[in-house]
C-alpha positions in Angstrom: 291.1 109.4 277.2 290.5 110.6 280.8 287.5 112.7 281.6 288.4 112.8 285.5 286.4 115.7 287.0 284.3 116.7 283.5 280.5 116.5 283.6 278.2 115.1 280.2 275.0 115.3 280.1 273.7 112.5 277.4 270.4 112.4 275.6 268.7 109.8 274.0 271.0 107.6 277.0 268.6 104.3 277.5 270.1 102.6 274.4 272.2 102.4 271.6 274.9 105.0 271.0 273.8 107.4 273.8 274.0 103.8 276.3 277.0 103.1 275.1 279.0 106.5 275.3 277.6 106.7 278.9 279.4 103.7 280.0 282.5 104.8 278.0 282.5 108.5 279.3 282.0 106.8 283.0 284.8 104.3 282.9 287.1 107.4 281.5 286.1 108.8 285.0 283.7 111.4 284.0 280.0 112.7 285.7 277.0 111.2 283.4 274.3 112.7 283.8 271.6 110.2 281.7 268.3 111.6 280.0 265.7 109.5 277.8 261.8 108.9 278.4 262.3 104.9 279.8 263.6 105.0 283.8 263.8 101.6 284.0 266.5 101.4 280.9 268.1 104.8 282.5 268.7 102.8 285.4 270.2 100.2 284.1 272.6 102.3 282.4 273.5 104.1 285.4 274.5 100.8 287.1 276.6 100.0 283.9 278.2 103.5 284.1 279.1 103.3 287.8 280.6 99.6 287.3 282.4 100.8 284.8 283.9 104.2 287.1 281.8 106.7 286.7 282.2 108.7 289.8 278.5 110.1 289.7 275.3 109.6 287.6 272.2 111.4 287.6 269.2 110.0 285.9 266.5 112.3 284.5 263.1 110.5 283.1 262.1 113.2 280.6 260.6 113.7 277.1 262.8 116.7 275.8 260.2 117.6 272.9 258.4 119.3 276.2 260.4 122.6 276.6 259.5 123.4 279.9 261.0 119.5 280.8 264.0 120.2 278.5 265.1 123.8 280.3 264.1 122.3 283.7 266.8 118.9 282.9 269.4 121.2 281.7 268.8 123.8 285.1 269.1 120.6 287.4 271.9 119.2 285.4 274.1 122.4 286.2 273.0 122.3 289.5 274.0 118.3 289.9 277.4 119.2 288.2 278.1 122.5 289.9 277.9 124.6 286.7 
């Protein structure tokens, strides 16, 4: 499957399914746009997605339970990924 030119934004993106379908969606040449509460894991997953081909990755520390934090990632994720 290519994703050339499409955007995803990916919750829960430090580990596990969310790390993994970062790296995937990257590699098929899509934007990732990567949101959990750990940086340091959100980083390294950001690396893995660019290796992989991801032409862009954004990396937003946030705990989405905080609804002011959750409206404010998905604003600046539009705004990274030109709506």
């Amino acid at each position: 499957m290519q994703l050339d030119g499409s955007a995803i934004l990916l919750t829960g993106a430090s580990t596990g399914i969310g790390a993994s379908t970062a790296i995937a969606r990257g590699k098929a040449g899509a934007r990732v746009g990567l949101v959990a509460r750990r940086k340091e894991l959100l980083e390294e997953v950001g690396e893995q997605a660019k290796a992989a081909g991801a032409p862009d990755v954004a990396i937003w520390s946030a705990d989405l339970s905080d609804l002011d934090r959750a409206e404010a990632v998905a604003r600046e994720g539009w705004e990274r990924f030109d709506g």
